[in-house]
C-alpha positions as a Python dict, from the first residue, in 0.01 Angstrom:
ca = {
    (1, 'X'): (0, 0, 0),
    (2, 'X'): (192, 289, -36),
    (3, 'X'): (380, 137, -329),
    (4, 'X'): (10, 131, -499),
    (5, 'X'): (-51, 475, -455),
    (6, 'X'): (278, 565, -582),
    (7, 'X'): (155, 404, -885),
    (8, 'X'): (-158, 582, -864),
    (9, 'X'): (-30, 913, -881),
    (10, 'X'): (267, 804, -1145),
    (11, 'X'): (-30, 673, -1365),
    (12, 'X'): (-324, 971, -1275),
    (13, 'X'): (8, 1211, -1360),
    (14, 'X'): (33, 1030, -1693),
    (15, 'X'): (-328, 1044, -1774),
    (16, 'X'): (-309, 1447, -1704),
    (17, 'X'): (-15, 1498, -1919),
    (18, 'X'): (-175, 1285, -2208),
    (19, 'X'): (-461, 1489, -2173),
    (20, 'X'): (-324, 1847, -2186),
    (21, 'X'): (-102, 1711, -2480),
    (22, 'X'): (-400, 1584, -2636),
    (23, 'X'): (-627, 1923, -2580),
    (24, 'X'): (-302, 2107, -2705),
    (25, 'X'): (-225, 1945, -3003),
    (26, 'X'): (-619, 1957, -3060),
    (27, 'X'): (-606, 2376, -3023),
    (28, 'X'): (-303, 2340, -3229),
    (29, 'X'): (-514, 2246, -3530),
    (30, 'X'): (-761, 2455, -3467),
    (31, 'X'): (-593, 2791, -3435),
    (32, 'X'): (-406, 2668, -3804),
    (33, 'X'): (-717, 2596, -3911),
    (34, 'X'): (-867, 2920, -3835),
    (35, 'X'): (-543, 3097, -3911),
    (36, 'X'): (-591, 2964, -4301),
    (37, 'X'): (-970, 3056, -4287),
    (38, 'X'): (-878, 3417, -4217),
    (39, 'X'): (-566, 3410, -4472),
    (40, 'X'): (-827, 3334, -4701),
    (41, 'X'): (-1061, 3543, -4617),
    (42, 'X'): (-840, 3808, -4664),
    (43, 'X'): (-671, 3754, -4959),
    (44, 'X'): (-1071, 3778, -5092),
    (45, 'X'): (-1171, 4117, -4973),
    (46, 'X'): (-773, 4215, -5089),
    (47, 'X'): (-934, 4091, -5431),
    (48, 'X'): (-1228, 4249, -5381),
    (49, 'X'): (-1049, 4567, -5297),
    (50, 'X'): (-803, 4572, -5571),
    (51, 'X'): (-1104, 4503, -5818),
    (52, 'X'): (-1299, 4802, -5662),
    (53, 'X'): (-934, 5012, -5731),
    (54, 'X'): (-888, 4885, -6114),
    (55, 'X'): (-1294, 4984, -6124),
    (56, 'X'): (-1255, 5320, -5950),
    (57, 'X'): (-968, 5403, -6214),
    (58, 'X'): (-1118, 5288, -6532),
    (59, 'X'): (-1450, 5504, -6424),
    (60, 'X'): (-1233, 5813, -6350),
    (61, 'X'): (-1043, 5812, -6676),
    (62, 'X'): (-1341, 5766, -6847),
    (63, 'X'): (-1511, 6002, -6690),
    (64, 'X'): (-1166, 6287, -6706),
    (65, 'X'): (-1196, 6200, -7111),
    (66, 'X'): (-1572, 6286, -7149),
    (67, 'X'): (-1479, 6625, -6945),
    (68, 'X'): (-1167, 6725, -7161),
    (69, 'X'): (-1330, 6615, -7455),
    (70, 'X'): (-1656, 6844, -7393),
    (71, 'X'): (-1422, 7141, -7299),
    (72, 'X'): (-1246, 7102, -7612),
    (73, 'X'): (-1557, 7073, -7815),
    (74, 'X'): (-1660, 7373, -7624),
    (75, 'X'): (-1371, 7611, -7665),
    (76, 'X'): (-1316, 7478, -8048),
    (77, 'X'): (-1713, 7537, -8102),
    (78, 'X'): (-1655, 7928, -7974),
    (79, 'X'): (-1367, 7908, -8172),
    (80, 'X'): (-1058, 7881, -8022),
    (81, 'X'): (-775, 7635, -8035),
    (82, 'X'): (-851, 7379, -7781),
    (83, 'X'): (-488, 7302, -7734),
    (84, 'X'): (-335, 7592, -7661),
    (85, 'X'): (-410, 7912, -7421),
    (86, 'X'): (-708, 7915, -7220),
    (87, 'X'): (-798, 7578, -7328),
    (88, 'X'): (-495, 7422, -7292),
    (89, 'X'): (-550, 7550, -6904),
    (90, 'X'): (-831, 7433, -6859),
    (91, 'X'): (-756, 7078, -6948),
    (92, 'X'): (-426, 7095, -6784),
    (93, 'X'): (-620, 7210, -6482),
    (94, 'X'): (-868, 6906, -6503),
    (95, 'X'): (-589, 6638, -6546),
    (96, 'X'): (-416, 6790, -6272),
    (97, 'X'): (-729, 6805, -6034),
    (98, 'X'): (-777, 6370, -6145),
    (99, 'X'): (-425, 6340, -6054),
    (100, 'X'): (-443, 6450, -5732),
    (101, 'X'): (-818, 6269, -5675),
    (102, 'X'): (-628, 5986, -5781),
    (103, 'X'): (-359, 6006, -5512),
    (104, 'X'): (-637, 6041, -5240),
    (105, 'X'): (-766, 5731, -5376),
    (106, 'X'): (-471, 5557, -5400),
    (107, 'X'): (-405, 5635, -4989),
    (108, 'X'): (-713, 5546, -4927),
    (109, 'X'): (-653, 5199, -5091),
    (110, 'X'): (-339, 5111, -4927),
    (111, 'X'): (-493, 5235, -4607),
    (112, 'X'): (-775, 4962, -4670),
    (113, 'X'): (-509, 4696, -4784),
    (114, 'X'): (-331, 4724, -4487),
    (115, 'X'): (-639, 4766, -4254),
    (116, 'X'): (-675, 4370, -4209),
    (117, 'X'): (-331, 4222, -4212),
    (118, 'X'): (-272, 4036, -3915),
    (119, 'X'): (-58, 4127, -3623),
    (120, 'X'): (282, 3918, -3652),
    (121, 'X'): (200, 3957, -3212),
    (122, 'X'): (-95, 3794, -3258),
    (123, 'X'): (-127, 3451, -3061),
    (124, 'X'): (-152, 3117, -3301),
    (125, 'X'): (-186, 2940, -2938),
    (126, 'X'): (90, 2681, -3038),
    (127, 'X'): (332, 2810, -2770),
    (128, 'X'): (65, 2907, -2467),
    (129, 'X'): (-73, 2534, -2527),
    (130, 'X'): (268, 2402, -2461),
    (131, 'X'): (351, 2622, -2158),
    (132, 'X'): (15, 2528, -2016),
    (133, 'X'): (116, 2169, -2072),
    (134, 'X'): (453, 2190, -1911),
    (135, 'X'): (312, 2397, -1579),
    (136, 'X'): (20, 2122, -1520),
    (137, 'X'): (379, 1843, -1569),
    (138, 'X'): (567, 2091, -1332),
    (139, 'X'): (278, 2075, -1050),
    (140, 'X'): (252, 1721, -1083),
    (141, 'X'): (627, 1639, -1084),
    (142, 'X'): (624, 1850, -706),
    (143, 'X'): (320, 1676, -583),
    (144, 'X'): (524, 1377, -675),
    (145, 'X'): (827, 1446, -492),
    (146, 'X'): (637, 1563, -194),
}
């Protein structure tokens, strides 16, 4: 009789292991299966961002030529040379000013790139599944030998 519950426990010991094996090879797919979703979620707002950036520029240089370009008219309509002296200031002065707007921007868009990377820290559950797996095999293996 005691043979039979030797068995018992060999076989209930089994069923445990296959069953944390199972449940951890189970979380196993489903951490790398949320681990792609949120790879590919953020390569899209990455796009998104970078698209925003290329947008940002394209507006801003448009936007520093209409300004230069109605300073010059300006200054050339009062009569001066709209390249040189005061006018060549003044549109040195706005370039420079877009410039620097432009590196604010550009800070704040590598601040936002880097905003939702993820943690190389960050648990995938792979090796906590397998730890788990090998304490519930530890506690059986003493019950065993007691």
């Amino acid at each position: 009789m005691a043979a039979l519950a030797s068995i018992a426990t060999v076989v209930g010991a089994g069923a445990s292991v296959y069953g944390n094996v199972r449940r951890a090879q189970a979380a196993n797919e489903q951490n790398r299966a949320q681990v792609q979703i949120d790879r590919q979620q953020e390569v899209a707002r990455q796009q998104v961002l970078s698209a925003q950036q290329v947008q940002d520029r394209l507006a801003r240089a448009q936007a520093l030529g209409r300004t230069v370009a109605a300073a010059r008219a300006r200054l050339a309509a009062s009569g001066q040379s709209a390249d040189a002296g005061s006018a060549g200031a003044v549109a040195a002065g706005l370039k420079t000013d877009a410039a620097a707007l432009q590196g604010a921007e550009d800070s704040v868009y590598d601040a936002r790139m880097g905003q939702g990377r993820a943690s190389l820290l960050a648990p995938d559950g792979t090796l906590t599944a397998l730890l788990r797996s090998g304490r519930a095999l530890g506690g059986i293996t003493r019950s065993l030998l007691d």
